[in-house]
C-alpha positions in Angstrom: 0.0 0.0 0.0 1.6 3.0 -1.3 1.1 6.2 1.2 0.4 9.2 -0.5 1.2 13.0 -0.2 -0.6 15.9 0.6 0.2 18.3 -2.2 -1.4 21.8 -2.3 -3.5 21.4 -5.5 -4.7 24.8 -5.6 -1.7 27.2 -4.7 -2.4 30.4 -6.6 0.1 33.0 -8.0 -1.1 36.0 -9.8 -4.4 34.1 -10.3 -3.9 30.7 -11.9 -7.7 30.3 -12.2 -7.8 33.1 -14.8 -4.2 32.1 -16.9 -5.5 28.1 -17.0 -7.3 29.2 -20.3 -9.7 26.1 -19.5 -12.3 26.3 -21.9 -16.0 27.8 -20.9 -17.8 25.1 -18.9 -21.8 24.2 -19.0 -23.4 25.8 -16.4 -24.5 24.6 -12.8 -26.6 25.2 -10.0 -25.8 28.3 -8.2 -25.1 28.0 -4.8 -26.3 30.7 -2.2 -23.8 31.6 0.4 -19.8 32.4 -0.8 -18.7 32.1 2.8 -19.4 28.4 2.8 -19.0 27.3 -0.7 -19.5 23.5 -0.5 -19.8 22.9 -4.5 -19.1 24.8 -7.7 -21.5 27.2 -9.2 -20.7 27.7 -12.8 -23.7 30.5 -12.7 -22.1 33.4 -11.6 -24.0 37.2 -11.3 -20.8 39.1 -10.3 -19.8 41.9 -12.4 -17.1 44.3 -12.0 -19.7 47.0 -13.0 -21.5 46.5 -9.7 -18.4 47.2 -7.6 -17.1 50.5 -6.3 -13.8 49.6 -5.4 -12.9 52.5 -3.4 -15.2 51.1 -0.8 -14.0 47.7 -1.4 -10.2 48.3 -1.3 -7.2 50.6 0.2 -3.7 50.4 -0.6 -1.7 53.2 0.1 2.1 51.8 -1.1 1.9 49.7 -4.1 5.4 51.4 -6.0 8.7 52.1 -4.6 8.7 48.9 -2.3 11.9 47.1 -1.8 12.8 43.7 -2.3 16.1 41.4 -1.1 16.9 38.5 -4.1 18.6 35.9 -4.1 18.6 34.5 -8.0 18.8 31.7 -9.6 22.4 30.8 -11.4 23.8 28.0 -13.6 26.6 27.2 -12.0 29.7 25.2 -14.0 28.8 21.7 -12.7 25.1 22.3 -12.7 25.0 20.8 -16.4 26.9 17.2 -15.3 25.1 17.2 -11.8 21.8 17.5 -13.8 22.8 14.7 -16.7 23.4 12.5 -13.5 20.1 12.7 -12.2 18.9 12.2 -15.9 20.9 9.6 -16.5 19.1 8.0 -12.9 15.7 8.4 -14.5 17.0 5.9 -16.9 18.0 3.6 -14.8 16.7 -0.2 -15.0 17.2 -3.0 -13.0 19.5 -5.5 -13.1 19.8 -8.7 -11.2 21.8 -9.5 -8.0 23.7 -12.7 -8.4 26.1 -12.7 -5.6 23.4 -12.7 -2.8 19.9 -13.6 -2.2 19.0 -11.0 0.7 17.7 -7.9 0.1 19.4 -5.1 1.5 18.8 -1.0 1.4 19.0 0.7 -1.9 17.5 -2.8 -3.7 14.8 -3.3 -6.2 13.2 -5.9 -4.8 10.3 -7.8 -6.5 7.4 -8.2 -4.2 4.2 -9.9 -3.9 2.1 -8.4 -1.1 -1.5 -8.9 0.0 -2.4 -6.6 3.4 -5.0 -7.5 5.8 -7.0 -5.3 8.2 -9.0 -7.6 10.7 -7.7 -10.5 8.7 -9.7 -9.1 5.8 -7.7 -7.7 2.7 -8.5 -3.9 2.1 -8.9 -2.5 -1.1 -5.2 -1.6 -2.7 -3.7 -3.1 -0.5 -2.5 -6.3 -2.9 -0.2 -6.4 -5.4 1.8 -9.2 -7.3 5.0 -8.7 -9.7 5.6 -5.0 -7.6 9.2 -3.5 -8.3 10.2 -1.8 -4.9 13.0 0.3 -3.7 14.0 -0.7 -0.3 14.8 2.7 1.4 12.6 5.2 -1.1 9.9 5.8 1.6 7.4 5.5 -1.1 5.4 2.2 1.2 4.1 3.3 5.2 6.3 3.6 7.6 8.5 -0.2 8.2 7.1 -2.1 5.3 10.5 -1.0 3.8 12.3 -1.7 7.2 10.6 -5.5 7.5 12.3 -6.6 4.0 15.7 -5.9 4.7 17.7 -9.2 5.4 14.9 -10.9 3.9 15.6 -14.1 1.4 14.8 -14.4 -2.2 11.7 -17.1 -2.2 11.1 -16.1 1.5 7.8 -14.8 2.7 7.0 -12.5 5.5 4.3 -11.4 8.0 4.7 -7.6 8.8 2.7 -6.5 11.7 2.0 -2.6 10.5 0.2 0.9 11.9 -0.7 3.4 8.8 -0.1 6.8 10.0 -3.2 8.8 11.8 -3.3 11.6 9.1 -3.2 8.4 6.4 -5.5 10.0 3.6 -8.1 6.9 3.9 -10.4 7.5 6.8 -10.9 3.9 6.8 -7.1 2.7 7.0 -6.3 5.8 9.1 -4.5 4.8 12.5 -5.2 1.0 11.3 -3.2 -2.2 12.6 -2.9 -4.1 9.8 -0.7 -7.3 8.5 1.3 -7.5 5.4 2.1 -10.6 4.0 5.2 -10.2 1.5 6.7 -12.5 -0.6 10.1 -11.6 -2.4 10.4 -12.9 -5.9 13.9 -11.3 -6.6 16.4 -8.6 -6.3 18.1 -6.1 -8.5 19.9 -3.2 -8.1 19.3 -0.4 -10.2 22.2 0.9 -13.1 22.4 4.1 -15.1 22.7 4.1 -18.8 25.9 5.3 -20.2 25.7 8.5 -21.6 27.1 8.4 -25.3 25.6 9.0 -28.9 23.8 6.2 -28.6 21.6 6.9 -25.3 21.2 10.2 -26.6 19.4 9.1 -29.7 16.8 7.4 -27.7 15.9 10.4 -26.1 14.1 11.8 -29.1 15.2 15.3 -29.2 15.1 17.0 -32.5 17.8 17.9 -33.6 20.0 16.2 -31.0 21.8 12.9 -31.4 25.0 13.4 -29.9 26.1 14.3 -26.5 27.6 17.9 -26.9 24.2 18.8 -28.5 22.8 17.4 -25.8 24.9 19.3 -23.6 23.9 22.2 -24.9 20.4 21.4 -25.6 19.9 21.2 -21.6 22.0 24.3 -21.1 20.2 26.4 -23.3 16.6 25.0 -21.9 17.9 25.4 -18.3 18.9 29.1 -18.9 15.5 29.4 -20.2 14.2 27.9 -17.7 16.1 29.4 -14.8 15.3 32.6 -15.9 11.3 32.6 -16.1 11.7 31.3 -12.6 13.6 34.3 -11.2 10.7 36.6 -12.6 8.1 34.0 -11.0 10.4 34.7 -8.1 10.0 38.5 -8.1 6.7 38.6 -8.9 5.2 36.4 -5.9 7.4 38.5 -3.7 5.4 41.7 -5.4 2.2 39.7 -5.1 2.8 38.6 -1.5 3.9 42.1 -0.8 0.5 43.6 -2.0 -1.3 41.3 -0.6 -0.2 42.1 2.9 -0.4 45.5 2.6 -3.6 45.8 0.9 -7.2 46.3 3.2 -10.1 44.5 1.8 -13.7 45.3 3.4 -17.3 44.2 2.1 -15.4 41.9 -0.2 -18.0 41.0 -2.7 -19.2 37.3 -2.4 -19.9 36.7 -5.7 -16.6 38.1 -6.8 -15.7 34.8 -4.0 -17.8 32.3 -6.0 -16.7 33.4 -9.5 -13.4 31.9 -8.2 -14.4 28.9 -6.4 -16.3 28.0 -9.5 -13.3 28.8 -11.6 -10.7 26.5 -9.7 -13.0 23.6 -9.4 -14.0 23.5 -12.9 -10.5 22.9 -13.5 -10.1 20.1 -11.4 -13.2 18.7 -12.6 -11.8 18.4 -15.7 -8.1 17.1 -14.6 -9.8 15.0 -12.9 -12.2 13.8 -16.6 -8.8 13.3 -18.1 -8.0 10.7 -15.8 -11.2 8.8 -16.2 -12.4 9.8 -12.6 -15.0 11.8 -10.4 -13.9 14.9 -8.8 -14.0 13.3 -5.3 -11.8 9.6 -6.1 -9.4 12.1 -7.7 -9.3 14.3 -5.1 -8.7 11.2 -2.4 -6.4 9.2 -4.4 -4.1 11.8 -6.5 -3.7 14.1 -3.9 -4.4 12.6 -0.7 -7.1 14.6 0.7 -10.0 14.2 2.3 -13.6 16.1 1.0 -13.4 18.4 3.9 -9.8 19.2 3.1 -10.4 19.6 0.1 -13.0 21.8 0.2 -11.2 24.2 2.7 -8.3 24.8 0.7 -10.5 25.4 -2.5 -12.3 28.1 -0.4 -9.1 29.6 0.7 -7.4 29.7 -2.9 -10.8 31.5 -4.0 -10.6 33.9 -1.2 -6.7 34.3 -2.4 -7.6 35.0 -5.9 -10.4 37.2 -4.9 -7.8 39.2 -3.2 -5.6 39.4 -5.7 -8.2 40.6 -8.6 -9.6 43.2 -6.3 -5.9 44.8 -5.9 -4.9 44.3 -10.0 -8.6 46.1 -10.8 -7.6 48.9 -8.0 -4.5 49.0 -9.8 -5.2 49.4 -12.6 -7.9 51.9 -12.0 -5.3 54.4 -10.4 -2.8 54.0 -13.3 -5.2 53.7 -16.0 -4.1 50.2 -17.2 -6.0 48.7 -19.9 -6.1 46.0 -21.9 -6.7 46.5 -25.7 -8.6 44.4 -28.6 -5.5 44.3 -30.5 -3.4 43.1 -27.1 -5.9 40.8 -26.9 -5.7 39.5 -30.2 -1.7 39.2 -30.0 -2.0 36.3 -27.1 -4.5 34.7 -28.8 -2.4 34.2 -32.1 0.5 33.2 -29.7 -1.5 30.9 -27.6 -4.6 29.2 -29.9 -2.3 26.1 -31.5 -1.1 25.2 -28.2 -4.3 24.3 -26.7 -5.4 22.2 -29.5 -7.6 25.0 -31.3 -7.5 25.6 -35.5 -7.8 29.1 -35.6 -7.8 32.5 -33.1 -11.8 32.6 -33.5 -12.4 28.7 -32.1 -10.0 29.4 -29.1 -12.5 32.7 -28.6 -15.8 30.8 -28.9 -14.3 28.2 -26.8 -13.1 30.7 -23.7 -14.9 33.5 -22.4 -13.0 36.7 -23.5 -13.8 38.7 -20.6 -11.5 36.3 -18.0 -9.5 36.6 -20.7 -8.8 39.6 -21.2 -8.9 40.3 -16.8 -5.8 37.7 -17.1 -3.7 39.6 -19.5 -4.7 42.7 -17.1 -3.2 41.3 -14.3 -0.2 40.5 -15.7 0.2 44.3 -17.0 -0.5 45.3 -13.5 1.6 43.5 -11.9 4.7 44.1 -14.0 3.7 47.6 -13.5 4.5 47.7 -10.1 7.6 45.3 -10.7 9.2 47.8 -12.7 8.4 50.2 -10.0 10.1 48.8 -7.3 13.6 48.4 -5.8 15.3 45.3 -6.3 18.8 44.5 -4.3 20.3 41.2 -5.8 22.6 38.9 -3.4 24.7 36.4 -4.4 23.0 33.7 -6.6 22.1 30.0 -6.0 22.5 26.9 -8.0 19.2 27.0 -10.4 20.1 23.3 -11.0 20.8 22.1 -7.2 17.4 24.0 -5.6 15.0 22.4 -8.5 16.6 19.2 -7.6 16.4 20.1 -3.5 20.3 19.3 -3.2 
């Protein structure tokens, strides 16, 4: 029984809802009070029209504010230490021959059927599963109870899954593991030549100084669009805190909400699955859990629209049709559309155009503050949390 993670599935930064560019979903029930959303309503009267937002919002500093950063760098060895862990990616199994006990660091083949009450729960069996002894990927000691174990040999492993275990019904559970342990490998890297870097499938790249180059060039890239991710959240989180919200409009609140989950409904379609199994099983959490942190990532992006709008009022920041129809031209082929007009009748052009607003504003203010760079950090080392 693999354990699985809590992951915050709805972190927002300079409103993901409105950047997704999902495209315009049917319509639900509305729901009546924003404060305790439970479900999506995909009927939303809010307009922006309604809303004075000098009696919504203050913010008295919003240029001029300084920030400490600490940038992202490609360091010399960033490009080998970064082939490594490719090259580890890669890696397959081979068999041990000069033992038959498994030790730590082993890919051991396992049979295991787990028991709760002496009755097997569901996921809890598995037969042919590749494991690595040490990951931490099983609960707590079903790694720990194969070490010294024999090829052929099978085990009982008395187990607890952890309280906060994302199963209600496995939660704090005794339970019994019975493990058999077909074989044992240990896990080798592919040599990196020509030939491994063929099978990669890069255009363009069959050899490994284009290769080399290919990932330095991608990692600059890369590196860089993180270091203005960087600055911008420290802008966003900056306005957030000073900024003073009162009578925040709820349907402003369930615009969001509606927005967010509509886009997790359809993740969750891709995967063949209701809303609430994905939920439980890709993410680990609970309804409730769920549900609370969907609230708070609407109240978030609420937040954040309310101080782009005020923004953008003061400085007389506007979005225009032919800005509008730029991004679309950029943007319609990569989400699977044949021309500008079916990515427009597919989206509503109002979010839209709000999304391209926000990120006016808030590059507004970036190039209106003070930035003091320190010394940078190894791009290649913090992405890989070395």
């Amino acid at each position: 029984m693999k354990k699985n993670w809590k992951i915050s599935i709805l972190c927002l930064s300079a409103l993901l809802a409105l950047t997704g560019c999902n495209a315009k979903p049917e319509e639900k029930a509305e729901t009546s009070d924003a404060e305790t959303t439970t479900e999506a309503t995909l009927v939303n009267p809010f307009s922006w029209q309604d809303v004075a937002l000098s009696d919504v919002i203050s913010l008295e500093q919003y240029q001029d504010l300084a920030f400490e950063i600490t940038p992202y760098v490609i360091e010399e060895d960033d490009i080998d230490l970064y082939l490594d862990k490719m090259l580890e990616s890669y890696a397959s199994p081979e068999p041990v021959t000069d033992r038959d006990v498994v030790e730590n660091g082993d890919v051991a083949n396992i049979d295991y059927e787990g028991k709760k009450d002496g009755v097997a729960f569901d996921g809890g069996t598995a037969q042919g599963y590749d494991l690595t002894i040490g990951s931490g990927s099983f609960i707590p000691g079903f790694e720990e109870g194969l070490v010294g174990v024999k090829v052929g040999e099978t085990v009982d492993l008395p187990l607890t899954f952890p309280e906060n275990y994302h199963s209600e019904d496995l939660a704090g559970a005794e339970v019994v593991f019975t493990v058999t342990v077909n074989s044992i490998g240990q896990m080798v890297n592919p040599e990196l030549n020509d030939e491994f870097v063929t099978t990669l499938g890069i255009d363009d790249v069959t050899t490994e100084e284009q290769l080399r180059k290919f990932l330095e060039e991608n990692l600059k890239e890369s590196m860089e669009q993180a270091n203005a991710d960087q600055e911008k959240n420290m802008v966003i989180d900056k306005l957030m805190e000073l900024a003073v919200i009162e009578n925040m409009p709820e349907d402003l609140i369930i615009r969001y909400y509606n927005r967010i989950e509509n886009s997790l409904v359809n993740q969750a379609a891709a995967y063949g699955m209701e809303l609430e199994a994905f939920i439980e099983n890709y993410f680990g959490m609970t309804t409730d859990q769920y549900q609370a942190e969907l609230q708070e990532s609407a109240n978030l992006a609420a937040k954040q629209m309310l101080i782009c709008k005020y923004i953008a009022e003061n400085e007389n920041i506007q979005i225009s049709n032919t800005e509008v129809d730029a991004k679309v031209e950029t943007l319609y082929q990569d989400y699977g559309f044949e021309t500008p007009e079916d990515f427009k009748n597919a989206n509503d052009m109002e979010e839209f155009k709000d999304s391209l607003l926000t990120d006016k504003v808030f590059d507004y203010v970036r190039e209106h503050c003070q930035m003091q760079y320190s010394d940078g950090i190894s791009y290649v080392k913090e992405m890989m949390g070395l």
